[in-house]
C-alpha positions as CSV (number, residue, x, y, z in Angstrom):
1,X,74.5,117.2,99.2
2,X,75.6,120.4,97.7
3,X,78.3,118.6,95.3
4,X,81.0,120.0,96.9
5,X,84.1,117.8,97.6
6,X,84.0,117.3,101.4
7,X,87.0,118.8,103.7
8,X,89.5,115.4,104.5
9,X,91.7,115.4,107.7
10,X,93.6,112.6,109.0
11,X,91.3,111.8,111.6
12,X,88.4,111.6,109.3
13,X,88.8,108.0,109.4
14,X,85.5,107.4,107.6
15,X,85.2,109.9,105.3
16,X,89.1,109.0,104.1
17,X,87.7,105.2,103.5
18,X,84.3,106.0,101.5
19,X,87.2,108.6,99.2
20,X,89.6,105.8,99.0
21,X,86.6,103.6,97.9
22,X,85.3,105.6,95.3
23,X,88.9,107.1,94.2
24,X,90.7,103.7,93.8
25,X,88.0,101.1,93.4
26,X,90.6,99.1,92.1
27,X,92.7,98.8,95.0
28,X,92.3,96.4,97.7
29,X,92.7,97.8,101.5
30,X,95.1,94.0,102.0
31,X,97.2,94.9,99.0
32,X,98.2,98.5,100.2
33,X,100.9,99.1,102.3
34,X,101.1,101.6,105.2
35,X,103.7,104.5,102.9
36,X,101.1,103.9,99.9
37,X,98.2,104.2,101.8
38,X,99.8,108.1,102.7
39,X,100.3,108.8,99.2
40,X,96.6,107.8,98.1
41,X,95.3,109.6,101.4
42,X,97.5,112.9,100.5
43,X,95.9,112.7,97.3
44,X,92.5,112.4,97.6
45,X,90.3,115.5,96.5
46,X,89.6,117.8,99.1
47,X,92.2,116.1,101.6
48,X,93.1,119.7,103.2
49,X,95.4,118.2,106.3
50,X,99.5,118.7,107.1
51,X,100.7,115.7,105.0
52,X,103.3,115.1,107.3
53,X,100.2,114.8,110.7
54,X,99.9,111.1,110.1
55,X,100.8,108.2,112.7
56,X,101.0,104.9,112.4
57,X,97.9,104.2,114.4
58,X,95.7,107.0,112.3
59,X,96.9,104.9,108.9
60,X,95.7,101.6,110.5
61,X,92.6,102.7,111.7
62,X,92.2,104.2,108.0
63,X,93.2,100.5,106.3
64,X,90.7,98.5,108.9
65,X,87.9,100.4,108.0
66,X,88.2,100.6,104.7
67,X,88.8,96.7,104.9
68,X,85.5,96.5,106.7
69,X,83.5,98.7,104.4
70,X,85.0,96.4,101.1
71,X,83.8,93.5,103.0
Protein backbone atom coordinates (compact mmCIF):
# COMPACT_ATOMS: atom_id res chain seq x y z
CA UNK A 1 0.00 0.00 0.00
CA UNK A 2 1.14 3.42 -0.80
CA UNK A 3 -0.85 5.15 2.20
CA UNK A 4 -2.99 6.85 0.08
CA UNK A 5 -6.73 6.97 1.07
CA UNK A 6 -8.45 4.71 -1.55
CA UNK A 7 -11.02 6.30 -4.25
CA UNK A 8 -14.91 5.25 -2.61
CA UNK A 9 -17.92 5.01 -4.95
CA UNK A 10 -21.22 3.80 -4.12
CA UNK A 11 -20.80 0.61 -5.68
CA UNK A 12 -17.69 -0.05 -3.82
CA UNK A 13 -19.64 -2.10 -1.58
CA UNK A 14 -16.64 -3.62 0.15
CA UNK A 15 -14.33 -1.11 0.28
CA UNK A 16 -17.28 1.34 1.82
CA UNK A 17 -17.68 -1.55 4.72
CA UNK A 18 -13.89 -2.09 5.67
CA UNK A 19 -14.03 2.37 5.81
CA UNK A 20 -17.16 2.26 7.80
CA UNK A 21 -15.31 -0.34 10.04
CA UNK A 22 -12.34 1.37 10.69
CA UNK A 23 -14.04 5.09 10.64
CA UNK A 24 -16.94 4.26 13.13
CA UNK A 25 -15.76 1.29 15.10
CA UNK A 26 -18.23 2.27 17.43
CA UNK A 27 -21.19 1.83 15.46
CA UNK A 28 -23.06 -1.23 14.90
CA UNK A 29 -24.27 -2.04 11.10
CA UNK A 30 -28.07 -3.14 13.23
CA UNK A 31 -28.12 0.12 14.93
CA UNK A 32 -27.75 2.35 11.70
CA UNK A 33 -30.48 3.30 9.79
CA UNK A 34 -30.67 3.46 6.03
CA UNK A 35 -30.50 7.99 5.91
CA UNK A 36 -27.56 7.56 8.55
CA UNK A 37 -25.85 5.05 6.79
CA UNK A 38 -25.69 7.92 3.66
CA UNK A 39 -24.36 10.52 5.89
CA UNK A 40 -21.49 8.19 7.38
CA UNK A 41 -20.92 6.86 3.60
CA UNK A 42 -20.74 10.65 2.22
CA UNK A 43 -18.33 11.14 4.81
CA UNK A 44 -15.93 8.80 4.66
CA UNK A 45 -12.32 9.87 3.49
CA UNK A 46 -11.73 9.51 -0.01
CA UNK A 47 -15.60 8.82 -0.74
CA UNK A 48 -15.30 10.87 -4.31
CA UNK A 49 -19.11 9.67 -5.67
CA UNK A 50 -22.43 12.07 -6.57
CA UNK A 51 -23.88 11.99 -3.03
CA UNK A 52 -27.17 12.10 -4.33
CA UNK A 53 -26.22 8.28 -6.77
CA UNK A 54 -27.38 6.10 -3.96
CA UNK A 55 -30.51 3.57 -4.00
CA UNK A 56 -32.01 1.85 -1.71
CA UNK A 57 -30.63 -1.53 -2.80
CA UNK A 58 -26.84 -0.07 -3.03
CA UNK A 59 -27.37 1.13 0.91
CA UNK A 60 -28.54 -2.46 1.86
CA UNK A 61 -26.00 -4.27 0.15
CA UNK A 62 -23.55 -1.74 1.97
CA UNK A 63 -25.40 -2.54 5.70
CA UNK A 64 -25.30 -6.57 4.97
CA UNK A 65 -21.85 -6.65 4.39
CA UNK A 66 -20.61 -4.66 6.77
CA UNK A 67 -22.99 -6.77 9.16
CA UNK A 68 -21.22 -9.80 7.86
CA UNK A 69 -17.63 -8.55 8.15
CA UNK A 70 -18.59 -7.41 12.14
CA UNK A 71 -19.66 -10.82 12.59
Amino acid sequence: MDGRTPELYWDSTYAICVALMEQYPHKSPIDVGLAELVELVIALPGFDDDPDMYTERILLDIQNVWYEECN
